[in-house]
mmCIF file of the N, C-alpha and C atoms, coordinates in Angstrom:
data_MODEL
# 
_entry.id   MODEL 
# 
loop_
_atom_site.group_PDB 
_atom_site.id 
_atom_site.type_symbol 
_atom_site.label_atom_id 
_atom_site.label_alt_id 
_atom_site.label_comp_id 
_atom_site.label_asym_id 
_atom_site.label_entity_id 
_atom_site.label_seq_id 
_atom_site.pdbx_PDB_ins_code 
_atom_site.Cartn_x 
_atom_site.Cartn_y 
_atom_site.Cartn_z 
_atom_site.occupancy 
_atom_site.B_iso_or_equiv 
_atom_site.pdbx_formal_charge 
_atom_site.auth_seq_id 
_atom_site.auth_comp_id 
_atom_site.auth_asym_id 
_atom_site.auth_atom_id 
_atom_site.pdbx_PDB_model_num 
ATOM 1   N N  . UNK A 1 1  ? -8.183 -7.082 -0.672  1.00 0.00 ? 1  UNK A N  1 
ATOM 2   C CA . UNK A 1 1  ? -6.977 -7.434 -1.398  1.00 0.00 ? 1  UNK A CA 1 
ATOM 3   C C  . UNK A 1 1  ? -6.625 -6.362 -2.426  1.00 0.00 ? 1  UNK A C  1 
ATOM 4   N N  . UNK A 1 2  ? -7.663 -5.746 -2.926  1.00 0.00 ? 2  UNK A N  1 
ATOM 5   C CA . UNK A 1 2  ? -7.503 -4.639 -4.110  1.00 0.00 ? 2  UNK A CA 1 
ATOM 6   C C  . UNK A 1 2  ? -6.807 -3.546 -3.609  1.00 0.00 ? 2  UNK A C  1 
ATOM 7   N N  . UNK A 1 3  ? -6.932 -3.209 -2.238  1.00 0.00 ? 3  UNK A N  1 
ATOM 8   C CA . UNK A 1 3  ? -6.387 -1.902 -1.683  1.00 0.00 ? 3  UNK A CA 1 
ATOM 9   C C  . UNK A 1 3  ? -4.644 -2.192 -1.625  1.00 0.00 ? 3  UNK A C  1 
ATOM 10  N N  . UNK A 1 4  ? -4.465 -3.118 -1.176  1.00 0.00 ? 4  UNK A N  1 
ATOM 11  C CA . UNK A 1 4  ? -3.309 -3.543 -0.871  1.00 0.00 ? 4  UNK A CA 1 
ATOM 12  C C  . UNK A 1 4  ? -2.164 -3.547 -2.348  1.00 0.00 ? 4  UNK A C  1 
ATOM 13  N N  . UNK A 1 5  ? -3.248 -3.449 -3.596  1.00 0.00 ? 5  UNK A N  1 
ATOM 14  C CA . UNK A 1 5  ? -2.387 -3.992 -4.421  1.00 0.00 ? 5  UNK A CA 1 
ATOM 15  C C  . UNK A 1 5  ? -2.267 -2.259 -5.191  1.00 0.00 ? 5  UNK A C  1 
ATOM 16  N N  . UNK A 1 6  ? -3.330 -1.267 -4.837  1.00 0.00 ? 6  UNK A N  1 
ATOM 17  C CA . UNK A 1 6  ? -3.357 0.208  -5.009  1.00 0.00 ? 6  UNK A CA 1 
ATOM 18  C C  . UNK A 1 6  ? -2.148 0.824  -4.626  1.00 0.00 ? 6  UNK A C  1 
ATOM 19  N N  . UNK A 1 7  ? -2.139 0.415  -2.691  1.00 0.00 ? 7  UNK A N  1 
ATOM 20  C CA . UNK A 1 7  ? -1.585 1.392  -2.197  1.00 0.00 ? 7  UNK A CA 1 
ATOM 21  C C  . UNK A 1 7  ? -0.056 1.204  -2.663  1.00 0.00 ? 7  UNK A C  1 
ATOM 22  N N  . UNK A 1 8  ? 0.606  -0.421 -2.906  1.00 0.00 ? 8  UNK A N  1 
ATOM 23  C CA . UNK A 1 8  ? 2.066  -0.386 -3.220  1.00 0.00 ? 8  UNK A CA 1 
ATOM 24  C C  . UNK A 1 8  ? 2.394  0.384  -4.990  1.00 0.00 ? 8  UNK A C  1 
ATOM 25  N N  . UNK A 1 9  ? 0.952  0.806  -5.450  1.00 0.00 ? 9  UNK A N  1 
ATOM 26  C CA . UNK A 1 9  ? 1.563  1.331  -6.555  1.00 0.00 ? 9  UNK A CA 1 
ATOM 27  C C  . UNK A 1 9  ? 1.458  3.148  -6.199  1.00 0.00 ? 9  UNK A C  1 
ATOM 28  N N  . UNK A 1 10 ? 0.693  3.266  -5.693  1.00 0.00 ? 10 UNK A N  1 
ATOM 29  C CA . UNK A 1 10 ? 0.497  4.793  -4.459  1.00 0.00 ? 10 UNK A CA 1 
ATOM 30  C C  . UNK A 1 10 ? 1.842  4.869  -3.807  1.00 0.00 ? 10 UNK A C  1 
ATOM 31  N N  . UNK A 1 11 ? 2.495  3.893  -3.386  1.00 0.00 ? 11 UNK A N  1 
ATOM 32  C CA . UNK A 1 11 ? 3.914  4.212  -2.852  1.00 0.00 ? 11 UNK A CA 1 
ATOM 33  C C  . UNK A 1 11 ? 4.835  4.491  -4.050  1.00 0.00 ? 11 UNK A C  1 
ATOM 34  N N  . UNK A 1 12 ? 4.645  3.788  -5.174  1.00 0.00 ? 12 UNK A N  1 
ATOM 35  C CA . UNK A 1 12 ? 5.748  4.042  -5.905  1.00 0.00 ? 12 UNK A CA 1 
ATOM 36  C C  . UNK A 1 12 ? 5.480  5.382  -6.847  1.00 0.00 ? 12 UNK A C  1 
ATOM 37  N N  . UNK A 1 13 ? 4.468  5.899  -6.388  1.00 0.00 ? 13 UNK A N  1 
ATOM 38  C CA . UNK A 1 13 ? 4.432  7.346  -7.336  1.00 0.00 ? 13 UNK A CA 1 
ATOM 39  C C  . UNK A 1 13 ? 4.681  8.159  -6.032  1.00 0.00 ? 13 UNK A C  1 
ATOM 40  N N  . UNK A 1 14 ? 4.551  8.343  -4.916  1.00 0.00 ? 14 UNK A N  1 
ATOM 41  C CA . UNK A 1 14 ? 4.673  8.968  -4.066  1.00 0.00 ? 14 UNK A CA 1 
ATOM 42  C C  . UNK A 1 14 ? 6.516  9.006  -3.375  1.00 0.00 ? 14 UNK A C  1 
ATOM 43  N N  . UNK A 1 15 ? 7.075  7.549  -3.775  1.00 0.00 ? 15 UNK A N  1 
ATOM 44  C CA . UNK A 1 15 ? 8.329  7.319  -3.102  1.00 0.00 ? 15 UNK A CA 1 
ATOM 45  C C  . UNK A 1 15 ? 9.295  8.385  -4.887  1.00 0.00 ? 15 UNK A C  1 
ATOM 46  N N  . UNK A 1 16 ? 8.825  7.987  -5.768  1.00 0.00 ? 16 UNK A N  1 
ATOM 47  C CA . UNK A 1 16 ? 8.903  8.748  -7.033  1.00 0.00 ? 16 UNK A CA 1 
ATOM 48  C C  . UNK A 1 16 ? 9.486  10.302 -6.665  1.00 0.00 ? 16 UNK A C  1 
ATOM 49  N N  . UNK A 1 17 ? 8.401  10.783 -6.406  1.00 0.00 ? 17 UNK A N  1 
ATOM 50  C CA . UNK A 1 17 ? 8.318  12.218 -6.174  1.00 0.00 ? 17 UNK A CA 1 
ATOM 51  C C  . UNK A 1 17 ? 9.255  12.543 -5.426  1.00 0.00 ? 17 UNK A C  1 
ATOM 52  N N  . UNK A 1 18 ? 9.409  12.285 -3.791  1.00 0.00 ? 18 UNK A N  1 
ATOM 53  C CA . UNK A 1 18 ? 10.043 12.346 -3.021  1.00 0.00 ? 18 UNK A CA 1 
ATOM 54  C C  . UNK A 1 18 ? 11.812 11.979 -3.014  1.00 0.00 ? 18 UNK A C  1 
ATOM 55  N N  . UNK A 1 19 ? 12.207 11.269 -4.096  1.00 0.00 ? 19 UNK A N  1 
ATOM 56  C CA . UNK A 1 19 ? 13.180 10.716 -4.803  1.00 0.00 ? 19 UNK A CA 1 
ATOM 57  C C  . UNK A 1 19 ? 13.801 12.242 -6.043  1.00 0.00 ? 19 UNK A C  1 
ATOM 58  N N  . UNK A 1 20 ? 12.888 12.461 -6.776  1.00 0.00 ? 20 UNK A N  1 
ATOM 59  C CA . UNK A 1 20 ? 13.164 13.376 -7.530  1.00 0.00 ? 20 UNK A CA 1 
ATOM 60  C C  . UNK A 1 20 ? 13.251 15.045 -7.165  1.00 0.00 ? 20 UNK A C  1 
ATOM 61  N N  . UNK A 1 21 ? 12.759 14.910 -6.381  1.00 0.00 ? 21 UNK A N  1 
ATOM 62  C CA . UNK A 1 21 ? 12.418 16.371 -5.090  1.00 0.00 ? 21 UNK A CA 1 
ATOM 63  C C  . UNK A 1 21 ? 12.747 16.505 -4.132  1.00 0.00 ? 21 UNK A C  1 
ATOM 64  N N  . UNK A 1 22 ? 13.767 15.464 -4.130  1.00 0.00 ? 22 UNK A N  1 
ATOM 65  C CA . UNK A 1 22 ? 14.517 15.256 -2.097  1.00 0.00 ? 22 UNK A CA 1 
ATOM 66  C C  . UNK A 1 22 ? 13.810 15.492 -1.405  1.00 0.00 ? 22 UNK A C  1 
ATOM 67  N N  . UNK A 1 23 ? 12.453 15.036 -0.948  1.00 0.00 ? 23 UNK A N  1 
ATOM 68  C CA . UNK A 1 23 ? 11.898 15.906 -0.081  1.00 0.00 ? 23 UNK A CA 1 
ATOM 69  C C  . UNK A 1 23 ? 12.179 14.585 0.863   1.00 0.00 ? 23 UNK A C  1 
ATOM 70  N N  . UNK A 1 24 ? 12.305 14.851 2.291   1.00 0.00 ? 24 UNK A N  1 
ATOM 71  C CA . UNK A 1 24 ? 13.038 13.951 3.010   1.00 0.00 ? 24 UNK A CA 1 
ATOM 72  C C  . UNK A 1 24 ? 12.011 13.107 4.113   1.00 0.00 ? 24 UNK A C  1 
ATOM 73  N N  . UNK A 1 25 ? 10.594 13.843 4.119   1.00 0.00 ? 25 UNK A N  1 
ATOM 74  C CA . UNK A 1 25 ? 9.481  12.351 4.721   1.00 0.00 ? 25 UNK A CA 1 
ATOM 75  C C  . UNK A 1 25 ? 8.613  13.154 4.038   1.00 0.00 ? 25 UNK A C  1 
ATOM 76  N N  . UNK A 1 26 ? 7.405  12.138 4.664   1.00 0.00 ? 26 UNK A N  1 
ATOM 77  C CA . UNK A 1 26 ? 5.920  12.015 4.155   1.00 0.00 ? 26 UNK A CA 1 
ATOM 78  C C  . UNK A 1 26 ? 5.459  13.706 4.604   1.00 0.00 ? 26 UNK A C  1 
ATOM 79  N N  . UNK A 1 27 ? 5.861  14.113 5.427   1.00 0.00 ? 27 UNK A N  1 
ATOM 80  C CA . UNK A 1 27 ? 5.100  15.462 5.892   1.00 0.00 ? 27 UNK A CA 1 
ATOM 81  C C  . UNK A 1 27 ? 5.472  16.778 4.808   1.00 0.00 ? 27 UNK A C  1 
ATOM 82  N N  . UNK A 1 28 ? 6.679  16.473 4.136   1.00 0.00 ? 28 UNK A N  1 
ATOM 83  C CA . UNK A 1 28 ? 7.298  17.736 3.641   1.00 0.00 ? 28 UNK A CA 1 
ATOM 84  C C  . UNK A 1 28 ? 6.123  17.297 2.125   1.00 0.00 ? 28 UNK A C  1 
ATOM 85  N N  . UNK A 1 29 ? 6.692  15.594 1.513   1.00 0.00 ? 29 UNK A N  1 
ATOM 86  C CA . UNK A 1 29 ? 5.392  15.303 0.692   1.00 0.00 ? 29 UNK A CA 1 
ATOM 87  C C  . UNK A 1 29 ? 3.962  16.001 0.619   1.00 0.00 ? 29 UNK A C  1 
ATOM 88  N N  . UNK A 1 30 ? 3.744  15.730 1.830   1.00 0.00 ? 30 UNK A N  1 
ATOM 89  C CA . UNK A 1 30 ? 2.403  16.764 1.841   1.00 0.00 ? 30 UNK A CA 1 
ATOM 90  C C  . UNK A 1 30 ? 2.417  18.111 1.589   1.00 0.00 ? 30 UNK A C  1 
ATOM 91  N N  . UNK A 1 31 ? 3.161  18.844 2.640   1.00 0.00 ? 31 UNK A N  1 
ATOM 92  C CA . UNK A 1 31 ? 3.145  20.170 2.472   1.00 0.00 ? 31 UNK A CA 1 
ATOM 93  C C  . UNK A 1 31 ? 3.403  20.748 0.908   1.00 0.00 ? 31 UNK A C  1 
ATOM 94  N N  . UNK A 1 32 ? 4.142  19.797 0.029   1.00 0.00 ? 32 UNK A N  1 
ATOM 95  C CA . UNK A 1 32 ? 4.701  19.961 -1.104  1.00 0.00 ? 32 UNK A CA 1 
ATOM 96  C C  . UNK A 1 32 ? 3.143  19.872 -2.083  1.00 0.00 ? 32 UNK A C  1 
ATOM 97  N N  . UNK A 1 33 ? 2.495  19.137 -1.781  1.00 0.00 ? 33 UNK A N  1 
ATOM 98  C CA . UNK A 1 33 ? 0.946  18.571 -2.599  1.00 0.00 ? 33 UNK A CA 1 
ATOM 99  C C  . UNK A 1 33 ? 0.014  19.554 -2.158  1.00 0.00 ? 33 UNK A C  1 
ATOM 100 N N  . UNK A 1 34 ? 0.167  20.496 -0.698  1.00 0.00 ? 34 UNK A N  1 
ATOM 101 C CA . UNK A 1 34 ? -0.702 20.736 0.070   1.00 0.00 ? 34 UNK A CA 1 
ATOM 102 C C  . UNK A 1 34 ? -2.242 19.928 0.087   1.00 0.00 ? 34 UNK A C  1 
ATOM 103 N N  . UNK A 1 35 ? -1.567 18.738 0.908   1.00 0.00 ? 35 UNK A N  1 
ATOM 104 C CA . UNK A 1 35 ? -2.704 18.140 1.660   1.00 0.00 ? 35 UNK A CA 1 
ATOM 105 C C  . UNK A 1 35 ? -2.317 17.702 3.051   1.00 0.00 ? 35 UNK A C  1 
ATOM 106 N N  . UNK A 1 36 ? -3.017 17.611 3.800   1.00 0.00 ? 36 UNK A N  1 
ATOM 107 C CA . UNK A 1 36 ? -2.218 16.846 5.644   1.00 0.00 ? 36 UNK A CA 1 
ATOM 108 C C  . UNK A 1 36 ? -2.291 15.447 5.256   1.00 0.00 ? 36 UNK A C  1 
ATOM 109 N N  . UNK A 1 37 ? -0.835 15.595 5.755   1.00 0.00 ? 37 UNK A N  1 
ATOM 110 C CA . UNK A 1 37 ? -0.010 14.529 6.379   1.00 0.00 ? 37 UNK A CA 1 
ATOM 111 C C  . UNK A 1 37 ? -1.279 13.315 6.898   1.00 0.00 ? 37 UNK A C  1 
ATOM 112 N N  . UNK A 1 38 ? -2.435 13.475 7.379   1.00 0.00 ? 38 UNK A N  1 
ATOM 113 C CA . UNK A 1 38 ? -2.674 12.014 7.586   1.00 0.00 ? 38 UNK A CA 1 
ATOM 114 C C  . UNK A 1 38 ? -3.281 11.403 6.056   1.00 0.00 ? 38 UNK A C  1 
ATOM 115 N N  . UNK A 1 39 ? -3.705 12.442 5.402   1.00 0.00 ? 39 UNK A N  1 
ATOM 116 C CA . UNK A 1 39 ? -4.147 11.976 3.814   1.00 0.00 ? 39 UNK A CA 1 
ATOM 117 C C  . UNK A 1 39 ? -3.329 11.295 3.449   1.00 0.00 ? 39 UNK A C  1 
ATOM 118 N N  . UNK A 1 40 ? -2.285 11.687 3.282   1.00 0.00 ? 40 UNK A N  1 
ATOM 119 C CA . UNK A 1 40 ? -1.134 11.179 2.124   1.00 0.00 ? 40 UNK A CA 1 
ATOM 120 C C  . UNK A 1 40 ? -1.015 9.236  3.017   1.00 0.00 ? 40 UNK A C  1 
ATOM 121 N N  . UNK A 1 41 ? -1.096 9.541  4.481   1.00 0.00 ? 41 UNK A N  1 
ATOM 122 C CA . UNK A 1 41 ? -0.719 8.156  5.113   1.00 0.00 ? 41 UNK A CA 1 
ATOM 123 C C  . UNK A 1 41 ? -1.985 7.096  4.758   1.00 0.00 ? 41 UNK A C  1 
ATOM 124 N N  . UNK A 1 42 ? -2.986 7.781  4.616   1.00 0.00 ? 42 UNK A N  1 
ATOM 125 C CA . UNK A 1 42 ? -4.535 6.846  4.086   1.00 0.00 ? 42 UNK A CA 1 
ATOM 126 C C  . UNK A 1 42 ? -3.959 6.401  3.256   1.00 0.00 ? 42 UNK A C  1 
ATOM 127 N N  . UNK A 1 43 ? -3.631 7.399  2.005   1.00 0.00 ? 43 UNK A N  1 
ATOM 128 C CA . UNK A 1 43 ? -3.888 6.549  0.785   1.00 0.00 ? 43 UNK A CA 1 
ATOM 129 C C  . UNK A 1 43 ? -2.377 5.593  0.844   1.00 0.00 ? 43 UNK A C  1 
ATOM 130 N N  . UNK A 1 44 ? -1.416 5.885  1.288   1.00 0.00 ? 44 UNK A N  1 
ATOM 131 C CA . UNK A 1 44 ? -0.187 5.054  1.101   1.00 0.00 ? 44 UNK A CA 1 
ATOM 132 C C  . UNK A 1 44 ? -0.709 3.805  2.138   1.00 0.00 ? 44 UNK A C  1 
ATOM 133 N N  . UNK A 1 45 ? -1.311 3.650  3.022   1.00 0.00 ? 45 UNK A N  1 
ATOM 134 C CA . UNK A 1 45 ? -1.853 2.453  3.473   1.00 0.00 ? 45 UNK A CA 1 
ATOM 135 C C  . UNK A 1 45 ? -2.914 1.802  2.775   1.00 0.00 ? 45 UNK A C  1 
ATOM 136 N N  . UNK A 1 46 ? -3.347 2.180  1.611   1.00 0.00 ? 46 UNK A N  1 
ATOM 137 C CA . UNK A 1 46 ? -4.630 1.804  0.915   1.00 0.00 ? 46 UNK A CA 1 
ATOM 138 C C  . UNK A 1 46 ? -5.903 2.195  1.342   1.00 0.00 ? 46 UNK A C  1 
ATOM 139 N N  . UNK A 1 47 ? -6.236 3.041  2.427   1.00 0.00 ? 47 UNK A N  1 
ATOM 140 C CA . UNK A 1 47 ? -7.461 3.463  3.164   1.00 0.00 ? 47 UNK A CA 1 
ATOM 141 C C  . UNK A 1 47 ? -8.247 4.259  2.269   1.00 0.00 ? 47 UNK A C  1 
ATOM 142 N N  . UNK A 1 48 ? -8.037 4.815  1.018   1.00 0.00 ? 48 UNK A N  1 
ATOM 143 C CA . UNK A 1 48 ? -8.324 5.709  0.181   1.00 0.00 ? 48 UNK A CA 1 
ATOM 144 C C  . UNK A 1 48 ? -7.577 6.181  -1.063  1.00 0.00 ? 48 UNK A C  1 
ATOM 145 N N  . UNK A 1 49 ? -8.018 6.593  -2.437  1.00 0.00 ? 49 UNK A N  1 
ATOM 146 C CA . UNK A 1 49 ? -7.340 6.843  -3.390  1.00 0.00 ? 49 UNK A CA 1 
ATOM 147 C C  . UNK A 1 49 ? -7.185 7.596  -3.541  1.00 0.00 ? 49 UNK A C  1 
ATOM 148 N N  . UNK A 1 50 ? -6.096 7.913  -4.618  1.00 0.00 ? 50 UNK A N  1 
ATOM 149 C CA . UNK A 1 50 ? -5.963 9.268  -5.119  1.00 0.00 ? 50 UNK A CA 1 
ATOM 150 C C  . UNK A 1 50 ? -6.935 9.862  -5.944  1.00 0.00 ? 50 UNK A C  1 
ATOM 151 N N  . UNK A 1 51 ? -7.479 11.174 -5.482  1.00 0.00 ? 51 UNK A N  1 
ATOM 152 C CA . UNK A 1 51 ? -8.534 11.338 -5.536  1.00 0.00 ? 51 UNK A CA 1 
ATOM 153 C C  . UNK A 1 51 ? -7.964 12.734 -7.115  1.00 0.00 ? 51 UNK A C  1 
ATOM 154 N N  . UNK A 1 52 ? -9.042 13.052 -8.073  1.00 0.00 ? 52 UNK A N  1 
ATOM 155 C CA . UNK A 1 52 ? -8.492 13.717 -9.148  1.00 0.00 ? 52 UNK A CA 1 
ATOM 156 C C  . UNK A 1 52 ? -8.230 15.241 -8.523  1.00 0.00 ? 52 UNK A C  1 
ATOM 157 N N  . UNK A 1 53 ? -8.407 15.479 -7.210  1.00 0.00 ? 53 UNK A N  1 
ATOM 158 C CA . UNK A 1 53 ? -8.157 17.144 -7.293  1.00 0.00 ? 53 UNK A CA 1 
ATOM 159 C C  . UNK A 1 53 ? -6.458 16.860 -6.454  1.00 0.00 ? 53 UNK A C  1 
ATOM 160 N N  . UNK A 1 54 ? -6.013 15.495 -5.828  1.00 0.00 ? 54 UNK A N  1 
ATOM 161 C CA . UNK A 1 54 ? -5.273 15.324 -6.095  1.00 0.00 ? 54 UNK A CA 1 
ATOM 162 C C  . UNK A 1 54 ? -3.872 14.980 -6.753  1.00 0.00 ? 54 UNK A C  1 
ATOM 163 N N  . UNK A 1 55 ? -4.571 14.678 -8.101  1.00 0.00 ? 55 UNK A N  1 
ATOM 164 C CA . UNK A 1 55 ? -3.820 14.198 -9.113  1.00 0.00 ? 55 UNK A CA 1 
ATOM 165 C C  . UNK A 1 55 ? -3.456 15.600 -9.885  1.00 0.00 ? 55 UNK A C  1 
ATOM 166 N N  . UNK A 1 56 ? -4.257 16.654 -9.453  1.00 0.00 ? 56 UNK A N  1 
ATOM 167 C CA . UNK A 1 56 ? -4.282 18.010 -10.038 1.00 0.00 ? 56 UNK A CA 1 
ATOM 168 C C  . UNK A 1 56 ? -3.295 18.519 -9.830  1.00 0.00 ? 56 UNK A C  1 
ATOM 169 N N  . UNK A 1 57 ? -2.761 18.061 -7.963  1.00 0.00 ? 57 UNK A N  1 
ATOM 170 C CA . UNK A 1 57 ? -2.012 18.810 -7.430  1.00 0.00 ? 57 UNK A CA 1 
ATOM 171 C C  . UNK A 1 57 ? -0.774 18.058 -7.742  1.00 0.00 ? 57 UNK A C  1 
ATOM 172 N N  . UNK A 1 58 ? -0.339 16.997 -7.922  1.00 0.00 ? 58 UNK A N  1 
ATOM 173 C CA . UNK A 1 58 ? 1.069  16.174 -8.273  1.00 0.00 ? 58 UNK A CA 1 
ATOM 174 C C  . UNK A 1 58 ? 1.110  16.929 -9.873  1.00 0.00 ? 58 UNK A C  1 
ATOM 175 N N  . UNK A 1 59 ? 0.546  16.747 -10.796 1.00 0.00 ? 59 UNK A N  1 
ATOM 176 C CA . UNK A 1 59 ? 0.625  17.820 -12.230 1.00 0.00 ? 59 UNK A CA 1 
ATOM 177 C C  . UNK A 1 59 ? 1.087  19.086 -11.755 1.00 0.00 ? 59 UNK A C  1 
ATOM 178 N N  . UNK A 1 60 ? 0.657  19.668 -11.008 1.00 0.00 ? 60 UNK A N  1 
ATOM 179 C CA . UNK A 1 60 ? 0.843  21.162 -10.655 1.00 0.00 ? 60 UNK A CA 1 
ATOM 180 C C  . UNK A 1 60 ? 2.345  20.990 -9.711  1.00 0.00 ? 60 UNK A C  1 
ATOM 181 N N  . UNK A 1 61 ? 2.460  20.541 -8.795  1.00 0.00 ? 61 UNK A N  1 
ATOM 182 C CA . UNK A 1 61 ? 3.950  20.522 -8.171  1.00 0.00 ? 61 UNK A CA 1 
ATOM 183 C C  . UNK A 1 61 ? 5.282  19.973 -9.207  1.00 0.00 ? 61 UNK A C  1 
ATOM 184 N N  . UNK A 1 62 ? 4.674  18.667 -9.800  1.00 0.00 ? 62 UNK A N  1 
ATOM 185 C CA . UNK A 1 62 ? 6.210  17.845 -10.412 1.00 0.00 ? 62 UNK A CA 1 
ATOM 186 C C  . UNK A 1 62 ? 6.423  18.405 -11.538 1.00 0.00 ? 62 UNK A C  1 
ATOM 187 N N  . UNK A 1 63 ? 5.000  18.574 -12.815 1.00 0.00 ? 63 UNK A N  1 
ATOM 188 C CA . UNK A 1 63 ? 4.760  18.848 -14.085 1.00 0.00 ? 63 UNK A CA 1 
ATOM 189 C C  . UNK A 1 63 ? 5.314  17.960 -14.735 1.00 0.00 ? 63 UNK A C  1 
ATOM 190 N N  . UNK A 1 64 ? 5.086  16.656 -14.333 1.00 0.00 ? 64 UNK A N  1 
ATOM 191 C CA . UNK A 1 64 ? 4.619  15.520 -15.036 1.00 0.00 ? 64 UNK A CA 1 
ATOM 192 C C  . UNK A 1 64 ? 3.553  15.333 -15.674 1.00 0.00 ? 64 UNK A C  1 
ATOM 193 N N  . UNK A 1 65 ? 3.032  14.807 -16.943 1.00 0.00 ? 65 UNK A N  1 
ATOM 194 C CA . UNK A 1 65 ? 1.524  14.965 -17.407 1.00 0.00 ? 65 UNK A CA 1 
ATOM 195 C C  . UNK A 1 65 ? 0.731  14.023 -16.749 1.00 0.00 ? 65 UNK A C  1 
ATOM 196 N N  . UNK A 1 66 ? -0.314 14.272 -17.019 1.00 0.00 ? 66 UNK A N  1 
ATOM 197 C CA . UNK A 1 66 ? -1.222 12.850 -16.267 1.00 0.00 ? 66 UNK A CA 1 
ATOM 198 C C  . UNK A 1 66 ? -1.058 11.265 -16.995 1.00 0.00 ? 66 UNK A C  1 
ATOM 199 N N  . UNK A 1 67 ? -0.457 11.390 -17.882 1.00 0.00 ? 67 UNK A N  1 
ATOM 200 C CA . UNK A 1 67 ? 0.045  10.406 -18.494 1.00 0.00 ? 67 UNK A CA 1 
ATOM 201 C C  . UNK A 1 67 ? 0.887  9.533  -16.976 1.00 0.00 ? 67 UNK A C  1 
ATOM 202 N N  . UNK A 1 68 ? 2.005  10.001 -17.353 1.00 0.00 ? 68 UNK A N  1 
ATOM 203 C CA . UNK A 1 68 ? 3.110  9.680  -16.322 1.00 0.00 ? 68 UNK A CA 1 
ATOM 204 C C  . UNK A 1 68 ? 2.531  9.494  -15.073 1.00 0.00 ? 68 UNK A C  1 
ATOM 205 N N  . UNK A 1 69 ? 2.130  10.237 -14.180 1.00 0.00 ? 69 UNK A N  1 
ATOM 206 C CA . UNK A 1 69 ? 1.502  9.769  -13.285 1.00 0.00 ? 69 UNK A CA 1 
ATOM 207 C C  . UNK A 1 69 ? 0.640  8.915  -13.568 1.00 0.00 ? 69 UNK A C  1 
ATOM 208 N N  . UNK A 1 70 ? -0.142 8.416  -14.242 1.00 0.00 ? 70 UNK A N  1 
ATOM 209 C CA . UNK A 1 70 ? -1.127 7.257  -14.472 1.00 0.00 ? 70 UNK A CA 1 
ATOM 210 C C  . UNK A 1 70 ? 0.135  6.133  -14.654 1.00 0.00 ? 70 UNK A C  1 
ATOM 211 N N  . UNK A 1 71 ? 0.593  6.167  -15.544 1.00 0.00 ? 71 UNK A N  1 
ATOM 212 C CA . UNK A 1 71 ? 2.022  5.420  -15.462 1.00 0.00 ? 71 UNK A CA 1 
ATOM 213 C C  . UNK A 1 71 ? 2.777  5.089  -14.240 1.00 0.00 ? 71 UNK A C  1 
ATOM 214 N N  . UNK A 1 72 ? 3.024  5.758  -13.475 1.00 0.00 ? 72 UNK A N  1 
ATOM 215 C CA . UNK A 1 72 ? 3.802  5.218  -12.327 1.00 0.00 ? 72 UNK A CA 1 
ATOM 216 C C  . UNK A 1 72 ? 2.531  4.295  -11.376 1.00 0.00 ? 72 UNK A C  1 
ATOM 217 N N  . UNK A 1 73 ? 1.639  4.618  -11.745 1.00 0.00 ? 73 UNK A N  1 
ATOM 218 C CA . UNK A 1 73 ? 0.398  4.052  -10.806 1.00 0.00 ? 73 UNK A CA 1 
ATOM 219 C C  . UNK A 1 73 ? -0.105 2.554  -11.471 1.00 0.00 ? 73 UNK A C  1 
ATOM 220 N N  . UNK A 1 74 ? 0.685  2.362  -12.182 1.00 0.00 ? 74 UNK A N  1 
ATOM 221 C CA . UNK A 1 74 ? 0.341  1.190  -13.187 1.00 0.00 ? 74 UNK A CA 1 
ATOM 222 C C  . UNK A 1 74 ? 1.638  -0.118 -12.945 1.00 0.00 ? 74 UNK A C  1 
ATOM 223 N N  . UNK A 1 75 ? 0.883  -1.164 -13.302 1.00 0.00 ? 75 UNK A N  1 
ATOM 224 C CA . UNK A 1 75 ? 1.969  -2.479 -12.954 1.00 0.00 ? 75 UNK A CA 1 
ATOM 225 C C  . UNK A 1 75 ? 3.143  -2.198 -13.855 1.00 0.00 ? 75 UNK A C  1 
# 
């Protein structure tokens, strides 16, 4: 049940990004984070979290602080 309640907040930092960056699917998302395309689909299904060398890389692409991203990942 916990994953389920991760991954819809994993969508809303990920649908976030993709919103503010036009980037137009999940693959360009990736290429944009540089990670593959099936990563990004784990964790948006809840199969896995965002892991901190990922969180490195959303700081480094958007330059949002880790604040904000912890924030969008939050109820």
């Amino acid at each position: 049940m916990m994953q389920v309640r991760e991954a819809k907040h994993y969508h809303r930092l990920f649908d976030y990004l993709m919103y503010e960056y036009n980037l137009k699917t999940n693959a360009s998302l990736a290429d944009a984070l540089c990670i593959d395309p099936p990563v990004l689909s784990r964790i948006r299904s809840g199969k896995t979290q965002v892991t901190p060398a990922l969180m490195l890389s959303i700081y480094d692409f958007s330059g949002l602080s880790i604040e904000e991203i912890r924030a969008l990942l939050k109820d």
